[in-house]
GUMARLO-389534 format. One record per residue (C-alpha): residue number from 0; x, y, z. Coordinates in pm, whole numbers, plus 32768, in hexadecimal, padded with zeros to 4 digits. Each point is the difference from the previous one (the first is absolute). Example, Ala and Ser with C-alpha at 12.3 -4.5 7.8 and 13.67 -1.06 7.14 Angstrom:
PT   i east north   up
PT   0 84CE  7E3E 830C
PT   1 8089  8158 7FBE
***
This chain:
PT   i east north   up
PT   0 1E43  CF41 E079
PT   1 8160  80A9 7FAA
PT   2 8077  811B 80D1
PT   3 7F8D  813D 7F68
PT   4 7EDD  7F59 7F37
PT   5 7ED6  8113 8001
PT   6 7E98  7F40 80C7
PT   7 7EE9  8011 7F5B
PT   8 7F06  8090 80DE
PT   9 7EF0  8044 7F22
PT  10 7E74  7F38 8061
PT  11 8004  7EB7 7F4A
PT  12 7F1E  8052 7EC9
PT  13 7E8A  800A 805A
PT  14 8028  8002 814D
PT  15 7F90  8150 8098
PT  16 8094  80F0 812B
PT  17 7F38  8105 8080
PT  18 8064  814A 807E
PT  19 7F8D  8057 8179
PT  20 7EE1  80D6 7F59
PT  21 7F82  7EED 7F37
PT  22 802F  7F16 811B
PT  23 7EF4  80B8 80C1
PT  24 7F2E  8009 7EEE
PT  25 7FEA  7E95 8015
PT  26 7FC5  7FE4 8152
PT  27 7EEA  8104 8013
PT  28 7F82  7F1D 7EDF
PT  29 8035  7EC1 80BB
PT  30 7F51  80BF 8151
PT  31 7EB2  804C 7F41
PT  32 7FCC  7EC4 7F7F
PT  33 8086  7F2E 811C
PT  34 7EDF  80B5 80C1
PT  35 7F00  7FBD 7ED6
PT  36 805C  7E96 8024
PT  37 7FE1  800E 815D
PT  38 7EA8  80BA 801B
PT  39 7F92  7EB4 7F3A
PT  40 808C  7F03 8104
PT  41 8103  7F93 7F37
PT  42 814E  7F8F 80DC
PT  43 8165  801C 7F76
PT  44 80F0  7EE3 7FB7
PT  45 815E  7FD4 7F3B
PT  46 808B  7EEB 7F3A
PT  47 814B  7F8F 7F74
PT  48 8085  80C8 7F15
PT  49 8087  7EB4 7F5F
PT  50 7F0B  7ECA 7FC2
PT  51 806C  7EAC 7F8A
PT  52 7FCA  7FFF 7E55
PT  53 7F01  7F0A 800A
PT  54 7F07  80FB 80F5
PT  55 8032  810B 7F27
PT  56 7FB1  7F1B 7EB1
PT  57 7EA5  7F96 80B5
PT  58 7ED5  8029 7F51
PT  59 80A8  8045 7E82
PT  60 80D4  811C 808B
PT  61 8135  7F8B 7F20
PT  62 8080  814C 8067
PT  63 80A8  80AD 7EC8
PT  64 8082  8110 80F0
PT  65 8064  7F40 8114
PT  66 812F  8046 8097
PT  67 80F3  7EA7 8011
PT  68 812E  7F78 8095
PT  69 7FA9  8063 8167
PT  70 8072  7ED2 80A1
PT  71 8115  7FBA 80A5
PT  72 8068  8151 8060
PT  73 8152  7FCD 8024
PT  74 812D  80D6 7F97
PT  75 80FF  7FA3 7EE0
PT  76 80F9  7F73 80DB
PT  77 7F0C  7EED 8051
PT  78 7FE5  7FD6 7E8C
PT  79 8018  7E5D 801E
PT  80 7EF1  7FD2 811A
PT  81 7F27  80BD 7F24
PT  82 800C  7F51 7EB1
PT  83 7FCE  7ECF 80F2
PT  84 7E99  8062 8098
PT  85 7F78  803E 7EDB
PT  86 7EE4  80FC 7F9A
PT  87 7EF6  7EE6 7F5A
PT  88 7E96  7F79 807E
PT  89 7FB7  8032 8172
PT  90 8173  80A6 8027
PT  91 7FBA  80FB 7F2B
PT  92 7F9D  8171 803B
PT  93 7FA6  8155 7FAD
PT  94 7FAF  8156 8065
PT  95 7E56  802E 802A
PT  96 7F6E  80D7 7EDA
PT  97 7EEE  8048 8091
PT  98 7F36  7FD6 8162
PT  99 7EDF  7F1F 7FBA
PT 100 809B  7EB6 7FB0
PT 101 80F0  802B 8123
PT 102 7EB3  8050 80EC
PT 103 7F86  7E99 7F67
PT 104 8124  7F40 808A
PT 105 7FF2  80E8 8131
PT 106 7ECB  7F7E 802D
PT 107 803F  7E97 7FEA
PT 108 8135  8024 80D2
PT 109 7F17  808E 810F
PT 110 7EAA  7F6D 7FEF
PT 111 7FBA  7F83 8128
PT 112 806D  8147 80C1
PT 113 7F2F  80F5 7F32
PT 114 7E8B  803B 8011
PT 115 7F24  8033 7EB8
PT 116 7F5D  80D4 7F4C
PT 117 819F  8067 8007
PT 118 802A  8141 7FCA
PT 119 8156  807A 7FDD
PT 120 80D3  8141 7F81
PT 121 8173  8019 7F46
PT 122 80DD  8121 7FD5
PT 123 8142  7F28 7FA1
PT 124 8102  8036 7ECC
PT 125 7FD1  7F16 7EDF
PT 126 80E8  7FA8 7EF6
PT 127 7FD2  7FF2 7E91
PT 128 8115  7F7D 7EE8
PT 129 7F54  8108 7F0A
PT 130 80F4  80E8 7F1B
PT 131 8017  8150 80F6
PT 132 7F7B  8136 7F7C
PT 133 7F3C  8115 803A
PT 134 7F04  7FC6 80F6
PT 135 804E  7E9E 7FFB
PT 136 80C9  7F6A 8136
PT 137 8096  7EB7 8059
PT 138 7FDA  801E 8150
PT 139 7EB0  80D0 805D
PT 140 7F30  8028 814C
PT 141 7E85  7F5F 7FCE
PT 142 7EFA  8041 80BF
PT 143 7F13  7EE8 8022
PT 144 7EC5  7FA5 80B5
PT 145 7F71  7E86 7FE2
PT 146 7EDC  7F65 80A2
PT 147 7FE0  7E3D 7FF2
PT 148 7F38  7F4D 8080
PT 149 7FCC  7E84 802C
PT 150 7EDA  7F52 7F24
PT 151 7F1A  8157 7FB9
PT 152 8077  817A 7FE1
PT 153 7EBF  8128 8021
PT 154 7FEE  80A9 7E98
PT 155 8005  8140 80FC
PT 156 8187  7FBA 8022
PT 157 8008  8062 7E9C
PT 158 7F0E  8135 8050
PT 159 80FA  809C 80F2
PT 160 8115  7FF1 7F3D
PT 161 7FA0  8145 7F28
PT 162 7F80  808C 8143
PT 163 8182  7FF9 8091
PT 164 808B  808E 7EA1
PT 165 7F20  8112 8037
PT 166 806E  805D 8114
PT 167 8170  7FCD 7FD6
PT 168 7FDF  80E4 7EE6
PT 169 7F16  8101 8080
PT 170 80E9  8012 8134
PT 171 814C  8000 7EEF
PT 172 7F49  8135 7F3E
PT 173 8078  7F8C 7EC8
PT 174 7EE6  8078 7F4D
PT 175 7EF6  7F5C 7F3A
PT 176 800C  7E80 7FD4
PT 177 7F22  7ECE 7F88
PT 178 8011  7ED6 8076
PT 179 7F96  7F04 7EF5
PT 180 7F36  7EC2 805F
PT 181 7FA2  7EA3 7F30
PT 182 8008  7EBA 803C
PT 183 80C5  7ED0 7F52
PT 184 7EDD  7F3D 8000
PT 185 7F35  80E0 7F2C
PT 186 8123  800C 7EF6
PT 187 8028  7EA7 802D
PT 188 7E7A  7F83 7FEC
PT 189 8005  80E9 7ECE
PT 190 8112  7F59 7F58
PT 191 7F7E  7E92 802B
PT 192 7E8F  8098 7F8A
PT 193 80B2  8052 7E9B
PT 194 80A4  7EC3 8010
PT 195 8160  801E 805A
PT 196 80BB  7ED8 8057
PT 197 8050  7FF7 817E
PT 198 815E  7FE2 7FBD
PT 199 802E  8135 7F37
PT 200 7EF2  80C0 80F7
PT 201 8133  805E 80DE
PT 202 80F7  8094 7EFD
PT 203 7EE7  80CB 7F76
PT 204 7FC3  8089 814B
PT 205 817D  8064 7FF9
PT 206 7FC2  8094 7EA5
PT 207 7EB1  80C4 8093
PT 208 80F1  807E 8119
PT 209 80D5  80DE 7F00
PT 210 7F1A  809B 7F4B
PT 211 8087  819A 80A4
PT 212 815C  7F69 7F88
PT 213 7FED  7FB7 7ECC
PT 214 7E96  8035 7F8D
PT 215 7EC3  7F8B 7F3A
PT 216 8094  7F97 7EBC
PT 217 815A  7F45 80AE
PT 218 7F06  7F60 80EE
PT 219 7F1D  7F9F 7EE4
PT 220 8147  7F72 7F34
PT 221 8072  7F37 8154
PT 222 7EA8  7F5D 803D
PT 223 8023  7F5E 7E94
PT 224 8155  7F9A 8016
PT 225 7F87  7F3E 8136
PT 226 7EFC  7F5F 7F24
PT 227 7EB4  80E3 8058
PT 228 7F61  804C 7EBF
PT 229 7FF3  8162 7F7B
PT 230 7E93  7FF6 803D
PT 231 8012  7FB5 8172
PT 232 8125  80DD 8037
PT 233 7EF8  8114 7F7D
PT 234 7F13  7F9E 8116
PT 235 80F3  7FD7 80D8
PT 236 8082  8194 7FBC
PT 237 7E76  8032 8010
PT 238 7FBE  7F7A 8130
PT 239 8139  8090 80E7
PT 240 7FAA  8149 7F67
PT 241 7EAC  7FED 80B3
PT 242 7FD2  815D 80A2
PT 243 7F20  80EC 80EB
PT 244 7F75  7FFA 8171
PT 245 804F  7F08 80C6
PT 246 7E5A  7F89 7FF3
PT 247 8024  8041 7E8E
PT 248 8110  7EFE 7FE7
PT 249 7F9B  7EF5 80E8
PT 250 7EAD  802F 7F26
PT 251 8099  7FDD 7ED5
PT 252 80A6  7EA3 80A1
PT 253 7ED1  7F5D 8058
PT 254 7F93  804F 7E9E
PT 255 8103  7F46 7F80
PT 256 7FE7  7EDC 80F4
PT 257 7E99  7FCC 7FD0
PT 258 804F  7FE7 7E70
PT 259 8133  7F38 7FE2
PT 260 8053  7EC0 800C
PT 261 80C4  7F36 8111
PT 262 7FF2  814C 80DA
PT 263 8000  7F48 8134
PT 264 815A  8089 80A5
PT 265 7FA8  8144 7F53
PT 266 7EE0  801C 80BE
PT 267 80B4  7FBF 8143
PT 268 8113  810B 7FC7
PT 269 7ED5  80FC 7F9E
PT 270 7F44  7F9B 817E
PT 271 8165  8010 8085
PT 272 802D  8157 7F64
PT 273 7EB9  807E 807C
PT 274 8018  7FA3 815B
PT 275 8145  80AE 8021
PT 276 7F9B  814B 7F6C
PT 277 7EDA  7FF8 80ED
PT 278 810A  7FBE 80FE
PT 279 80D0  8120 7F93
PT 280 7EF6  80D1 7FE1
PT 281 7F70  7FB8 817F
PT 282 8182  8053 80A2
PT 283 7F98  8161 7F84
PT 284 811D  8013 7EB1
PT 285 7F9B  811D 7F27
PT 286 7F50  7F7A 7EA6
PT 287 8111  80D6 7F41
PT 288 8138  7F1F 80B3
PT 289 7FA3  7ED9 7F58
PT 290 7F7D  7F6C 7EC0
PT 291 7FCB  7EAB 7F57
PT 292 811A  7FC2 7F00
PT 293 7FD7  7EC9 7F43
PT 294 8152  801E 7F5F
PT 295 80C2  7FB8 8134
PT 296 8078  7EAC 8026
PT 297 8168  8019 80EF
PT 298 80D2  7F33 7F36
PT 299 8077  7EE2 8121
PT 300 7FAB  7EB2 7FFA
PT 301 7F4E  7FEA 8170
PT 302 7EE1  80F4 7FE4
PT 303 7ED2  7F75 7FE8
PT 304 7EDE  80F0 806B
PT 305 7FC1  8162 8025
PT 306 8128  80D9 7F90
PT 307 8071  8173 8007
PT 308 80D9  811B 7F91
PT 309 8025  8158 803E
PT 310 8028  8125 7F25
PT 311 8060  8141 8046
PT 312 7F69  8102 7F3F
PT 313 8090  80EC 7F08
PT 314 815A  7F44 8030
PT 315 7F6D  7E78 7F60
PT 316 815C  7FE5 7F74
PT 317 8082  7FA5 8150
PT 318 7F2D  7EC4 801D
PT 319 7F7C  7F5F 812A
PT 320 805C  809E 8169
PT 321 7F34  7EDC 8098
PT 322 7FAD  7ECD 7F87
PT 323 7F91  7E83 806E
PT 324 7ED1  7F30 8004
PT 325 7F84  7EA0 809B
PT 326 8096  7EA5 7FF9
PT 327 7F8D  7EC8 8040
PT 328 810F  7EEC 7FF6
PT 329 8132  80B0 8035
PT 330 8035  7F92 8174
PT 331 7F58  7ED0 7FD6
PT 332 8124  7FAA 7F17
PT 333 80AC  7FCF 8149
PT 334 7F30  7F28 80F6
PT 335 7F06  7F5E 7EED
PT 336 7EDA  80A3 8075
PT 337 7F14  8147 7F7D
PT 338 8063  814C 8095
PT 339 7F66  8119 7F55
PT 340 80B0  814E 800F
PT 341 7FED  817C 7FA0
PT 342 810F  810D 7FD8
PT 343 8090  8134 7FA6
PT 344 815F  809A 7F92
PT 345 80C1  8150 7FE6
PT 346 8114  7FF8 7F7E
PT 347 809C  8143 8110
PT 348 8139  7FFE 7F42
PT 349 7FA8  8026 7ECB
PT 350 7EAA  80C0 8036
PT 351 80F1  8118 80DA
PT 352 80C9  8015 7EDB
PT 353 7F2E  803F 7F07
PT 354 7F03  8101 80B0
PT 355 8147  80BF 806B
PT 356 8060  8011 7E9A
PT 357 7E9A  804A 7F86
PT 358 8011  814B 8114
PT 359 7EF1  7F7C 80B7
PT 360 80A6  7F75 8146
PT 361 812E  80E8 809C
PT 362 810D  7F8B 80E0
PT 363 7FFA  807D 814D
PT 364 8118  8098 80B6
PT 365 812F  7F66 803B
PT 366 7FD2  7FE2 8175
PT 367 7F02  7FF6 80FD
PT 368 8067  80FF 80BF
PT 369 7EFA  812D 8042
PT 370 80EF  80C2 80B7
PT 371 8187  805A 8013
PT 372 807B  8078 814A
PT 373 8132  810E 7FBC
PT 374 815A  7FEA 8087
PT 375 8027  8166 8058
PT 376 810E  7FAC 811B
PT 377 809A  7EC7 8086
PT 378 7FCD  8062 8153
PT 379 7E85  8016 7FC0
PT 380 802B  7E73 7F8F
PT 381 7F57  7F95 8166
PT 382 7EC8  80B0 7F9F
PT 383 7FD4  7FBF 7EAC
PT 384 800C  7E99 8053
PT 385 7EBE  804C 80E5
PT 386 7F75  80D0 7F45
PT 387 7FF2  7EE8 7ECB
PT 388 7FA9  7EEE 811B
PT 389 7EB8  80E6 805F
PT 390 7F8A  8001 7E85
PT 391 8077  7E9D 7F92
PT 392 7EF0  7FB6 815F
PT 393 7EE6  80E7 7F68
PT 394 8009  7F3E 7EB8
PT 395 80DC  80D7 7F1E
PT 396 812A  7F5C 7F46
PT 397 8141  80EB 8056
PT 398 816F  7FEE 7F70
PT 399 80E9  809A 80F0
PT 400 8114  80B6 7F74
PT 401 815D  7F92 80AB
PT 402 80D6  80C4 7F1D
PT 403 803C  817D 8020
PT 404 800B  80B2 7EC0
PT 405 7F78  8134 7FAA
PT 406 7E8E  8041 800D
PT 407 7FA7  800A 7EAB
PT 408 80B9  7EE0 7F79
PT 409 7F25  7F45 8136
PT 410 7ED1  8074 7F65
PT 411 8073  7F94 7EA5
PT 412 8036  7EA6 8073
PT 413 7EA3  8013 8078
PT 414 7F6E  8056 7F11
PT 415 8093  7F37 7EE6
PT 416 7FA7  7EED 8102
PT 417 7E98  8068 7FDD
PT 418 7FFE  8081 8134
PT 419 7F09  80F2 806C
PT 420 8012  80AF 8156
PT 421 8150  8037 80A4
PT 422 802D  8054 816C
PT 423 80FF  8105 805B
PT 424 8097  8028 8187
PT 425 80EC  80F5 8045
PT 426 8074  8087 817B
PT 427 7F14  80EA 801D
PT 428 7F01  7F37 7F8C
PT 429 8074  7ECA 8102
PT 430 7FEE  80D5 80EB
PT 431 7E90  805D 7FC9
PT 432 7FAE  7ED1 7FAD
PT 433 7F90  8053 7EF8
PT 434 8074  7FBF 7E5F
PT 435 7FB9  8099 7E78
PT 436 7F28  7F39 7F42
PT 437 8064  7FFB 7E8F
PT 438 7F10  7F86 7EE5
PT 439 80FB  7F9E 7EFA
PT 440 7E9E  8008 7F03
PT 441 7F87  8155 8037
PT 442 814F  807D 8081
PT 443 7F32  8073 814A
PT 444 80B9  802A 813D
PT 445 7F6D  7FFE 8157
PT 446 8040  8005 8163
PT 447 7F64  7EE0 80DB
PT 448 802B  7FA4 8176
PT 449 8097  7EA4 7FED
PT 450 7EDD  7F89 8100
PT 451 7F3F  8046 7EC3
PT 452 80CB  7FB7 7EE6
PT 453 7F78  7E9C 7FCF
PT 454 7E7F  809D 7FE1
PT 455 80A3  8102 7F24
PT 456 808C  7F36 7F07
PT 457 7EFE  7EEA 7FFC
PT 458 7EEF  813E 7F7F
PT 459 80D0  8057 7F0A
PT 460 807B  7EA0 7F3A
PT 461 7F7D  8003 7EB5
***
């Protein structure tokens, strides 16, 4: 760089920096469902955020987002070692898009020290090559819950996944949500009973998935460019628009599988389906959480099972805050044997930016700090530093102030801070040991005996 060139400072495009209000608005986040997780027995681990190519590619992942070029990491005056190593086949790598296929190698890398059913929580950053913009990050914070198991997984893995969105959400106060239930084998065992070639069953799946993006009629024009005649795309649209209770639905399944032909694997998903909701419905979820939506597909390749996505209502436009479903060959990719799994997403990153936008989540304030202890006089120093010792030990989060300045610029900093109680020690109040008690929210000011100045504020923390 030539002397006098200008830096450019500004975050790489799509790549987001949060504020320290934000910031805690994440973490609370991150608390809440890190103790949903936990209430569940699931235990916490953390992968790479770089995987070799070939991990990530597994299972028809060809990865249009992935991130490239990771390997080597080397800086530009190595230039000639790195055109050397090369970034092809086993060599090669790339930043993980998302948490599930990493968990898969995880897995494999770890079998023998891990005991199954597995059950295991993520909270890492993920990376996606996607154009940045609004709402849509390349580098995000997921949330993810998985459970695998060797040989057989309980359908009532399935069941307690809309159990923990509940309560994630309930906990979150985000307001009304769905969370939308099916099963690919029911579309699937559908598809094959109108006599769809297996080879075109999984692109119409993909087609099925986008029907809230682009709607009936584009869906209806996609399924015949892939070859589905325009009278099975009609039954198709018929059948995914299936609607009512829950019962009403799964009766209006067995209907259909008792009438069609070939409904083998449709009658599977529909037993599948059932035995979940009774599932749900036993870990105590409330009927008007969840529904049976036969238009949801989730697009990727490795979902085989029961799937779901959740909606929150009056704001649809912002899609799914929670998503994911079951798998069946996805780690077995990796060690050549069946290991049946079940998972959820949420996408923090993105879900944090959208509900802030939307008004319905607020950031909280900039710091943690309850309570701002006053410089009224440097002398006084050696007891303010007690004094802020004594509440840090009863539990309340105090910012001492080492700075004199006058008193209300001190409460100004407070209170742009979020701050809401600040403690104020002059002499005569050292040398009664006692202190004013200012409520920066009500503008209240009180006089408290420091022996009781802990209990004090504690009553009154809103």
């Amino acid at each position: 760089m030539a002397k006098g060139d200008k830096i450019n400072f500004s975050t790489p495009s799509g790549f987001p920096e949060f504020l320290p209000s934000e910031k805690r608005l994440e973490l609370y986040l991150l608390d809440i469902i890190r103790k949903v997780f936990e209430s569940y027995g699931f235990t916490p681990i953390e992968t790479p955020a770089v995987e070799r190519l070939e991990v990530l590619q597994a299972k028809g992942n060809q990865g249009d987002n992935i991130i490239y070029g990771i390997n080597p990491i080397l800086p530009p005056n190595r230039q000639a070692e790195r055109d050397r190593s090369g970034e092809t086949g086993s060599e090669a790598r790339a930043l993980k898009f998302d948490q599930t296929v990493p968990l898969a190698a995880y897995i494999a890398r770890h079998l023998n020290e891990l005991t199954f059913p597995f059950a295991r929580y993520q909270t890492d950053v993920v990376f996606r090559g996607e154009r940045a913009k609004d709402g849509r990050f390349r580098q995000f914070r997921q949330c993810d819950i998985d459970v695998v198991a060797r040989r057989e997984l309980s359908l009532l893995y399935d069941a307690q996944m809309p159990a923990i969105i509940t309560e994630i959400f309930e906990a979150i106060n985000i307001g009304d949500f769905l969370i939308r239930i099916n099963n690919r084998k029911v579309l699937t065992g559908f598809f094959k009973s109108l006599g769809i070639a297996e080879n075109q069953i999984k692109s119409c799946i993909g087609i099925v998935d986008t029907l809230e993006k682009i709607g009936e009629s584009k869906v209806k024009q996609d399924l015949e460019k892939e070859g589905i005649a325009a009278e099975q795309s009609q039954k198709i649209i018929e059948f995914i628009k299936i609607d009512g209770s829950v019962d009403e639905v799964l009766d209006k399944l067995k209907h259909l599988a008792q009438n069609l032909p070939e409904t083998e694997q449709l009658s599977l998903g529909v037993t599948e389906l059932e035995t979940v909701i009774a599932g749900v419905r036993n870990l105590g979820v409330a009927e008007n959480r969840f529904c049976i939506d036969l238009s949801i597909a989730r697009g990727l390749d490795y979902y085989t099972g029961t799937v779901y996505e959740t909606t929150l209502l009056g704001h649809e436009a912002l899609g799914s805050i929670c998503s994911g479903g079951r798998y069946e060959e996805l780690v077995g990719v990796f060690l050549g044997e069946k290991m049946p799994g079940v998972g959820i997403s949420i996408g923090l990153t993105r879900l944090i930016s959208r509900l802030l936008k939307a008004g319905i989540l607020n950031t909280l304030a900039a710091t943690p700090a309850q309570v701002m202890v006053v410089n009224m006089q440097e002398d006084l120093m050696p007891t303010y530093l007690k004094v802020s010792q004594h509440l840090r030990q009863a539990g309340i989060n105090v910012i001492t102030n080492f700075e004199k300045r006058p008193l209300g610029k001190q409460f100004q900093l407070a209170d742009k801070q979020g701050i809401q109680f600040c403690v104020i020690i002059g002499s005569e109040e050292a040398a009664a040991q006692k202190s004013s008690l200012k409520d920066l929210k009500t503008g209240e000011q009180v006089e408290v005996l420091l022996e009781n100045l802990a209990e004090e504020i504690k009553k009154r923390l809103t």
